[in-house]
ZATILO-701152 format. One line per field, with one value per residue (C-alpha): residue number from 1; x, y, z. Coordinates in Angstrom, 1 decimal. Layout:
BEGIN
n: NUM/...
px: X/...
py: Y/...
pz: Z/...
//
This chain:
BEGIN
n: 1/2/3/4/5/6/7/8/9/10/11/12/13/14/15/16/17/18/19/20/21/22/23/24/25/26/27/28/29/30/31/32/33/34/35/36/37/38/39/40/41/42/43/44/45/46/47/48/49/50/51/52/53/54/55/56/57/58/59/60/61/62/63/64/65/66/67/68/69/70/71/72/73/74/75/76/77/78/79/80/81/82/83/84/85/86/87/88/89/90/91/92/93/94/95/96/97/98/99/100/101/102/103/104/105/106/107/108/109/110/111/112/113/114/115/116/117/118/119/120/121/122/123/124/125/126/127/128/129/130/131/132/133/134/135/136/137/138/139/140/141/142/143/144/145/146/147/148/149
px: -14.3/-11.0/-11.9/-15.1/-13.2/-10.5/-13.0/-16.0/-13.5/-13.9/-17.4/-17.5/-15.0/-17.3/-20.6/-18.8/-17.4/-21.1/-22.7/-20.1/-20.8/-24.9/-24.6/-22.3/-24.5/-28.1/-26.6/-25.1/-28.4/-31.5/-30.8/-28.5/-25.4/-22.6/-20.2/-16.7/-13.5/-11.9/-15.4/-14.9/-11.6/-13.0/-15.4/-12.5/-10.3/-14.2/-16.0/-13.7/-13.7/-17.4/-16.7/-12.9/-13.6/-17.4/-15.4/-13.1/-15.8/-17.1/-14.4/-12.8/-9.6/-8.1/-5.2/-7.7/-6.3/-3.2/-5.6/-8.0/-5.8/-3.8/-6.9/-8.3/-4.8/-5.1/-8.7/-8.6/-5.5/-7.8/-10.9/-8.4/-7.7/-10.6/-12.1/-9.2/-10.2/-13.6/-12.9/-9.7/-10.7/-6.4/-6.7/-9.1/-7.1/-4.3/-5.4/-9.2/-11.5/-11.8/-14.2/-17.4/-18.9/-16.3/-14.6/-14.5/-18.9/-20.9/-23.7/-23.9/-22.5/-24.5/-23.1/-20.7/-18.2/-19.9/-19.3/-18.9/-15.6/-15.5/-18.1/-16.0/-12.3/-14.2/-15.4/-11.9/-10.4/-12.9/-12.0/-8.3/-9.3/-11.4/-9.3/-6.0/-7.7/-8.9/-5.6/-4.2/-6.5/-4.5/-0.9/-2.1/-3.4/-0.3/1.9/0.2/0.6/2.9/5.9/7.0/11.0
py: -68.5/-66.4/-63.4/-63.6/-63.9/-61.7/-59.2/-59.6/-61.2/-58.6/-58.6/-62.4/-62.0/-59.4/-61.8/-64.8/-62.6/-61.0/-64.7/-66.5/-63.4/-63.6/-67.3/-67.4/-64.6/-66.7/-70.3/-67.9/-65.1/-67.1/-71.2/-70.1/-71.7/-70.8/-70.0/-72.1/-70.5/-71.6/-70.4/-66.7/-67.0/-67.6/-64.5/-62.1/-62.8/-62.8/-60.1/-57.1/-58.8/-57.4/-54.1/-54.4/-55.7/-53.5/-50.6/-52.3/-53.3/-49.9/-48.2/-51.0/-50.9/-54.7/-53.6/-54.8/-58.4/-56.9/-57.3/-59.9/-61.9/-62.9/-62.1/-65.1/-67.9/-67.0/-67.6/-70.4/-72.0/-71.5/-73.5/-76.2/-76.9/-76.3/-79.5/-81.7/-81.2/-82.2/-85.1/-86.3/-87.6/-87.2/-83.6/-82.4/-84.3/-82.2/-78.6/-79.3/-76.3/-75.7/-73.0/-72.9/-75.4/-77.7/-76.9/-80.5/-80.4/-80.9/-78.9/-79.2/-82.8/-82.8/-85.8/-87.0/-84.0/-80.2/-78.7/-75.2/-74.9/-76.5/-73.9/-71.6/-73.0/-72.8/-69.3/-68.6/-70.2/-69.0/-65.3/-66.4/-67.6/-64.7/-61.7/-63.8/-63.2/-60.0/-58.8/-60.5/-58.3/-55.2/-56.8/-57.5/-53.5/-51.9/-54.4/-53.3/-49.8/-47.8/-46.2/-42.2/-42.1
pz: 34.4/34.8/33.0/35.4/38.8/37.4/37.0/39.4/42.7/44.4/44.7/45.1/48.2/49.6/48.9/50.4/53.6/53.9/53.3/55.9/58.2/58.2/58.7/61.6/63.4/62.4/63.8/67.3/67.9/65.9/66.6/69.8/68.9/71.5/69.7/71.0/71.5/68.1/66.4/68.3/66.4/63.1/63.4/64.6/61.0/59.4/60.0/59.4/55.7/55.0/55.6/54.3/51.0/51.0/50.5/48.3/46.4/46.1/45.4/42.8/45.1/44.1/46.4/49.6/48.6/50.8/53.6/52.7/52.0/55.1/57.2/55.1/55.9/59.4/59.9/56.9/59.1/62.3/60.8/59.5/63.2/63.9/62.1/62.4/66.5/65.4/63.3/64.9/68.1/68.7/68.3/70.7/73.7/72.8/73.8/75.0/75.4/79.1/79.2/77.8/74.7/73.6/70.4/69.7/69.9/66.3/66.4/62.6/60.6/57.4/55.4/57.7/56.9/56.6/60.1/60.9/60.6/57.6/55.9/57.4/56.0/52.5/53.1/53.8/50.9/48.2/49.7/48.9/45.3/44.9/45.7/44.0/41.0/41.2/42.6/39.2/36.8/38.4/38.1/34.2/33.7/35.5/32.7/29.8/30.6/29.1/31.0/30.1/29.4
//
């Protein structure tokens, strides 16, 4: 399973970032989900990804995890809040949404526990997992290569 994400991460960061990206935009412009604030956050630290790690992909440039991944612990730290406003009834008191939908409101609870934000805190971690190996398979090729003295 290593020697797979080490190699292929890249393009599984890009899939995930492309998946996370098509998903957000069918629940918002087919099912007409407004989007909260919190979830407007989530897409802004999303949707550069696609085209960030696209090119990466592309190109093979493993040195996009420089950009992919922080982009991904912001908007991973954002969903995180995110659901503990949803689940925690505590949370939501604390800074409420005051314009627009609530960022407390479920439109999706499949199983008690899948929300949005929590597809989109997994999106944002497997990105993290994903480009930590592939960034790894470049640290191991720039060892094993011979220096000139």
């Amino acid at each position: 399973m290593r020697s797979i994400l080490r190699s292929y991460g890249i393009y599984l960061a890009w899939l995930v970032s492309l998946v996370a990206t098509l998903g957000s935009l069918y629940l918002s412009e087919v099912l007409h989900y407004e989007p909260c604030r919190l979830c407007w956050f989530q897409r802004i630290f999303m949707y550069p990804q696609v085209i960030i790690l696209g090119i990466a992909a592309y190109r093979n440039d493993r040195s996009a995890a420089i950009y992919a991944i922080p982009l991904s612990v912001i908007g991973g730290c954002i969903s995180l809040y995110h659901y503990a406003e949803q689940k925690i009834p505590a949370m939501s008191k604390l800074l409420p949404c005051k314009v627009g939908i609530p960022c407390n409101f479920d439109y999706l609870n499949w199983w008690g526990f899948i929300t949005i934000p929590f597809m989109a805190l997994i999106a944002f971690l497997l990105i993290i997992w994903c480009m930590s190996a592939a960034r790894k398979e470049t640290e191991e090729i720039v060892e094993e290569t011979p220096t000139e003295v």
